[in-house]
N, C-alpha and C positions, 0 to 999 in steps of 0.2 A: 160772603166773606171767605176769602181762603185760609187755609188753617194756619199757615205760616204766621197770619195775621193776630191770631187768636191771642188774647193775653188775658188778665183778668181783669185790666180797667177799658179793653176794647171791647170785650164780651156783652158789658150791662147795654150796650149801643144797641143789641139787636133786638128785636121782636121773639116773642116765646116760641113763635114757628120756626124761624130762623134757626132757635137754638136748638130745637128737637131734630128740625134738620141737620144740623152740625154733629149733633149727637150720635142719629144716626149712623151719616156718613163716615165719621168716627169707629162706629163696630163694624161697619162691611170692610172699611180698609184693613181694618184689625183681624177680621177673621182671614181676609184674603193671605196678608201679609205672613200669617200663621200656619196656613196652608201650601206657603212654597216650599222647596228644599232647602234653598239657602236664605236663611231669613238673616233679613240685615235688622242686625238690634240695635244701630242707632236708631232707625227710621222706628220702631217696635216702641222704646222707647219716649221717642217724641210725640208717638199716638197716646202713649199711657199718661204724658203730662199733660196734652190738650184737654185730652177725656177730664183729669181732676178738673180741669179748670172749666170746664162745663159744665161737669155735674155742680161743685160748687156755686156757679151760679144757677143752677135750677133748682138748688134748693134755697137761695136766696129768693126765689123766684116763690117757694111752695110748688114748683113742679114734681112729678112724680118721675124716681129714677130707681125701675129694680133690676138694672142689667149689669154686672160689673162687668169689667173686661176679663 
C-alpha cells in the first residue's frame, strides 16, 4: 500500500505484517527526513498523521507499539 493511500478505513484492509511494515517504513522516512538540512514540514507532518493512523489501528489490533516518533 503506498502511504498516500493510508487512511483509517483503508488501513483495517491490511494484514498485521503489512501494517508493521508500514509502521516501519513510517520511522526510517521520518528519521531520514529529520536528518536533512532543509526539512520540508509539510512532508514531516503528513508522516506524523499516517503514523496516528497506524498506530491507532494497531492497537485496535492489540499490537504492540513503543516507538513514538
Amino acid at each position: 500500500m503506498k502511504l498516500t493511500e493510508i487512511t483509517p478505513i483503508s488501513i483495517k484492509k491490511v494484514s498485521n505484517q503489512e501494517l508493521n511494515s508500514l509502521h516501519r517504513r513510517i520511522h526510517q522516512l521520518y528519521g531520514v527526513s529529520k536528518k536533512k538540512q532543509h526539512i520540508n514540514k509539510e512532508y514531516v507532518r503528513f508522516l506524523i498523521s499516517v503514523h496516528a493512523i497506524l498506530v491507532m489501528e494497531m492497537n485496535k489490533r492489540n499490537l504492540k507499539h513503543k516507538t513514538p516518533l
